[in-house]
N, C-alpha and C positions, 0 to 999 in steps of 0.2 A: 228693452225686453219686457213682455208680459206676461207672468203668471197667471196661472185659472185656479184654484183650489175648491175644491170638492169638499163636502162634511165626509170626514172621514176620521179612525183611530189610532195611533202611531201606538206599537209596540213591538219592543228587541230591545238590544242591545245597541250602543254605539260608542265610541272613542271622543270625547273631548274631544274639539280643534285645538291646535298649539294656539297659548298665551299670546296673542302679538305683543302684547307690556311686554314681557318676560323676552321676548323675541330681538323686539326693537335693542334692550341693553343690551343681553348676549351677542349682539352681532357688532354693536360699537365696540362693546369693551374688547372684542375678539380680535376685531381691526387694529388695536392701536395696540397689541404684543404683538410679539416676532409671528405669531401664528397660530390660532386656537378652530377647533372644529366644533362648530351648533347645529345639534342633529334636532330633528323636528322642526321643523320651522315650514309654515304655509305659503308658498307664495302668493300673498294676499295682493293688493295695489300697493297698501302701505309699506310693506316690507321691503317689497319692490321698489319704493323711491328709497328707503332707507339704505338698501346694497347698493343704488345707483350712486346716493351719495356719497356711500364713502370710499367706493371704487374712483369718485373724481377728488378726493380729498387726499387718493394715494395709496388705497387697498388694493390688495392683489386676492383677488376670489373666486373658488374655483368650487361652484355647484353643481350638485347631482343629485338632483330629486331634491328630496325634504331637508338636505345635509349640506350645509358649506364650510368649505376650509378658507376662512380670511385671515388677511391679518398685514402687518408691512404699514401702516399708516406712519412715518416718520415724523415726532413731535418737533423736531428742531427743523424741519425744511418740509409745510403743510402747506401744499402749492395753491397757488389764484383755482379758483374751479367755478364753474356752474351746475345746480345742484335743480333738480327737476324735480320736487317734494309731491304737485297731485292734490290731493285732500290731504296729506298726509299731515297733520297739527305734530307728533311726535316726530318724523323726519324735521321740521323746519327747525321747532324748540331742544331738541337735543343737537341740534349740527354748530347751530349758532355760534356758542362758542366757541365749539371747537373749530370753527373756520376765523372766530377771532383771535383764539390761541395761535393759532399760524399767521397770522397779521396780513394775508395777504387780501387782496379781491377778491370775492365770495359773490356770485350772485344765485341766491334761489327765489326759484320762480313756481307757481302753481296757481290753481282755481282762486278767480276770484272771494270767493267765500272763505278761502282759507286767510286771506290776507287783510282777512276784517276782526280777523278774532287778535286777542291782546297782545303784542307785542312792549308793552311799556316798561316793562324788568327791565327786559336788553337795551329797548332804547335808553330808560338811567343809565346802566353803568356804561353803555357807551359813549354818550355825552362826558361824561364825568370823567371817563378815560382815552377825551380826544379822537376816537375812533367814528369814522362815518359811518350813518346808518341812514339808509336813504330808501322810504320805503314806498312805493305804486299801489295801483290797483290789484296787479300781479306778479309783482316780485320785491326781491330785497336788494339792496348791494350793502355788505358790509366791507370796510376796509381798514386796518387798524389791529396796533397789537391790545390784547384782555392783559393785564398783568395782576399779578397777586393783590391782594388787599382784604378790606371787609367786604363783605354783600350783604346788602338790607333789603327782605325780602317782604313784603304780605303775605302773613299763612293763610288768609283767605282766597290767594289766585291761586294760576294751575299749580299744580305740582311739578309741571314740566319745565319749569323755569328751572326751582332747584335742582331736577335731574338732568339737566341740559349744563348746568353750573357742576355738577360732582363729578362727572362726565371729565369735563374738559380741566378743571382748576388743580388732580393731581400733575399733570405737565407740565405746570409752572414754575419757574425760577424761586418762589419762596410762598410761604405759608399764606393760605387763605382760611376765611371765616363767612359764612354765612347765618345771619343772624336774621330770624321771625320777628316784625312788627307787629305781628297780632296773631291769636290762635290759628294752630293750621289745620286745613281742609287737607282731603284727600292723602293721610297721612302713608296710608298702607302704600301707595305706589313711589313712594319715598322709601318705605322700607324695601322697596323690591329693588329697587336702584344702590341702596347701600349690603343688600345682600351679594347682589350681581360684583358689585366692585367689590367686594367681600372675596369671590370665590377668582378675580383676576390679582389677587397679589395686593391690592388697593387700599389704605388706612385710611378713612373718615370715622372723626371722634364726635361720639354727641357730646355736647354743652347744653349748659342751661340755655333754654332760647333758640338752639340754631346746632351746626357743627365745625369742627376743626376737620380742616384740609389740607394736611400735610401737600408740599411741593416737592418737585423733582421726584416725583415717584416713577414706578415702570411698572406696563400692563404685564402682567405674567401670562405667556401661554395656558390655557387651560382648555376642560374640553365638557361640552355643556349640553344635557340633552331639554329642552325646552318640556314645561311640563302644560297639562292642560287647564284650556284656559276656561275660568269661571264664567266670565262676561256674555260669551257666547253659549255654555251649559247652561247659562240659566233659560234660553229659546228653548233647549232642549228638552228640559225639566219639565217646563211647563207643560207638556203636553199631559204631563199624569194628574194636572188637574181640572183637566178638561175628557179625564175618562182613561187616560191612555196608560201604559204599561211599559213605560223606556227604563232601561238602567245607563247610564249615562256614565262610561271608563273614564280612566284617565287623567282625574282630578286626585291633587296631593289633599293629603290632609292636614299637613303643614304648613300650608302655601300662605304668603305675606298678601295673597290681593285680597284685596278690597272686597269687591263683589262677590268672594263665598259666604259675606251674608244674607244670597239671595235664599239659599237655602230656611233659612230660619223667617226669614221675610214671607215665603212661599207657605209653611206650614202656618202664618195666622192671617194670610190675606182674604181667605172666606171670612172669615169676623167681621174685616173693615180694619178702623184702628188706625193709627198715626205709624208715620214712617221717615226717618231722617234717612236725605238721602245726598247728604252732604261729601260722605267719602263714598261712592257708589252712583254716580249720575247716570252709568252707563246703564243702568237697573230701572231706570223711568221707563223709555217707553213699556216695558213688557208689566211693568209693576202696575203701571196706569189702566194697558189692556184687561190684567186680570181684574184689577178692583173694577173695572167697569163691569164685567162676567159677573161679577160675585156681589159685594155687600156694600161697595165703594169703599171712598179711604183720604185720608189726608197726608199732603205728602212736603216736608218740608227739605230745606236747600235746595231749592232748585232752581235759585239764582242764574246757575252756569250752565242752565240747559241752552239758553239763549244763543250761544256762540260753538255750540257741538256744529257736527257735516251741517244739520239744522235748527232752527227755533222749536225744540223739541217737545216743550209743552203745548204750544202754538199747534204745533205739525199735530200733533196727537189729539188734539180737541177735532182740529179739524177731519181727522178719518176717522176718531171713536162716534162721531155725533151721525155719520153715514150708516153704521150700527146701529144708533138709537141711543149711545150715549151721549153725557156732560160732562166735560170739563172745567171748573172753575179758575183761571190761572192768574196770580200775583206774582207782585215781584220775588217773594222767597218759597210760596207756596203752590200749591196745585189741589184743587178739592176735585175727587171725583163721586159722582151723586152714583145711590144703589139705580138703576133702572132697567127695565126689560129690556133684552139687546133683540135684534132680529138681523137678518141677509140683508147686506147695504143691497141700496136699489143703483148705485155708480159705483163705476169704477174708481180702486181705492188708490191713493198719489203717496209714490215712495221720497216726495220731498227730497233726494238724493241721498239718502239716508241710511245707512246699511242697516242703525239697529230700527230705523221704523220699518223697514220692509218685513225684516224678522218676526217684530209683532204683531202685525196687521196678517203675516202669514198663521201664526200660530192662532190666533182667533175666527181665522179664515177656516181654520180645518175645522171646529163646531159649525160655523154659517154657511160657509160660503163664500166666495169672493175674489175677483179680479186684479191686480196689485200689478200698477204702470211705470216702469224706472225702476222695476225689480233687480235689474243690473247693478245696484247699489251695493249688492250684501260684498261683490268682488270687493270694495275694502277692506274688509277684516274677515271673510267666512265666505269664499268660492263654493265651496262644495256644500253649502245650506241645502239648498234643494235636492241635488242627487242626495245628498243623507238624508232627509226628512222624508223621502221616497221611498228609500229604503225599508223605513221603520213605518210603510202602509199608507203616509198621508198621499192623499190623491192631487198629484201637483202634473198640470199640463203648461208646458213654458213654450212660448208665441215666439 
């Protein structure tokens, strides 16, 4: 699919999209009690591999629109399955274990791309706990029972590892620990994972370093309305600094993610200035777009853009410089220099990317501009363009 976008001004009102973070737990945790209902929830791609999966892990799920009633996953008899994940990085790392807690054959499979990003947590403790893990181009097979123990984690990788581990290690026959070998990264999608098991019946104790995970636990029914998600409001946001007039619903003021510091981020990015983006990676592309617009900027952790849908600093030099901007990219940094932007003279490449599509759109509505493999945003945000249309931006899709 190709977008056209026009120089045009967005203003109204609009609704957050639902959280997919927030989504993805509520629908595990929902699975594995007798029965719980998550109202809000997008059928994005992702979400979609994530009900697919645990439909074959043993949920019984019954959706209607934005709203599913799951639940039925039986921890003591979690059958062999094949699990269809897509791009989907959170379907694979949160299923993991829990298709190793059931010991049986597990094979997920999805896009190449997805099965280059780091797998090494689980391959340790599988190793470690005689379980096979045999991984391709494009797929996995795991087979083997996970049993209680320690986990020794790097807080410098995903977070998804540890929420793939708290997920699955209350089901087990006796107490587990997860213990940090180094300071942790992306802390807040950690808290949103121990909030989620928080509100299904589920005790995870912090310790120094790591947490206690009590075993033999049971998911308790509950009933969850997904709240909106940051990650994608900040596409939204941005348009009010580039002239426009959104109020943007929907968003808790509460909320454990991460990425509601795009807001604070947003009010000094005309300056320039330094920016860790160490718990918030999903905030580069649009952070980078804007410092390009505006005053540029220096943007540190962004180590782990590398293994996102794309090489995200990469992807992002390459369509800002079509604009007339620069990217300077290192291994833990990214310099974007102040320069005059202008209407790329090509067509702009969504690198398969839902949040470059998003940015290169939102920059699009000041210039101008073409955007090829726009079909991306269906991973986490279908309805981008109908909303952004909405709210006046001039969006023609090929």
């Amino acid at each position: 699919m190709t977008v056209n976008i026009k120089p045009s001004i967005a203003r109204g009102e609009i609704a957050a999209p639902p959280s997919k973070s927030v989504a993805h737990r509520a629908l595990i945790c929902a699975a594995l009690s007798a029965g719980s209902r998550v109202t809000n929830i997008d059928l994005s791609e992702d979400i979609k591999a994530t009900l697919e999966g645990l439909q074959a892990l043993g949920a019984k799920a019954d959706i209607n629109g934005k709203s599913a009633f799951i639940g039925g996953i039986n921890k003591a008899a979690i059958p062999a399955a094949k699990i269809e994940c897509g791009a989907s990085g959170s379907t694979l790392r949160f299923l993991i274990p829990l298709a190793m807690a059931g010991g049986n054959k597990t094979v997920f499979c999805g896009e190449k791309r997805l099965f280059m990003r780091d797998l090494s947590v689980y391959e340790s403790i599988a190793e470690r706990a005689g379980i096979s893990f045999n991984k391709g181009d494009t797929s996995l097979t795991v087979c083997g029972k996970l049993k209680a123990g320690k986990f020794c984690v790097r807080g410098d990788i995903s977070s998804q590892f540890v929420t793939g581990l708290m997920l699955a290690l209350p089901l087990l026959s006796g107490d587990s620990v997860i213990e940090f070998t180094s300071p942790v990264f992306s802390k807040p999608y950690i808290d949103i994972t121990v909030g989620m098991l928080s509100r299904f019946g589920i005790s995870v104790i912090p310790r120094e370093n790591g947490y206690l995970i009590p075993g033999n636990q049971t998911y308790k029914p509950s009933a969850i309305e997904v709240e909106g998600d940051y990650s994608n409001a900040a596409f939204l946001d941005a348009f009010n600094l580039l002239g426009g007039n959104v109020k943007v619903l929907n968003l808790s003021a509460d909320t454990a993610q991460g990425d509601r510091v795009y807001k604070r981020y947003f009010g000094d990015i005309r300056s320039g200035g330094s920016y860790d983006l160490s718990d918030c990676p999903d905030l580069a592309p649009i952070m980078f777009a804007l410092a390009a617009e505006f005053s540029g900027a220096v943007f540190t952790g962004t180590s782990r853009l590398k293994i996102k849908e794309s090489d995200r600093a990469v992807a992002m030099a390459e369509e800002l410089r079509k604009f007339g901007g620069e990217l300077t990219v290192k291994d833990d940094t990214v310099g974007v220099k102040a320069l005059k932007l202008h209407a790329p003279h090509e067509t702009l490449c969504s690198h398969n990317d839902h949040r470059i599509v998003m940015a290169l759109a939102v920059l699009a509505s000041r210039y101008g501009g073409e955007i090829s493999g726009a079909e991306a945003v269906n991973k986490s945000y279908p309805g981008f363009f109908e909303d952004i249309k909405k709210l006046g931006i001039e969006v023609e899709i090929k």
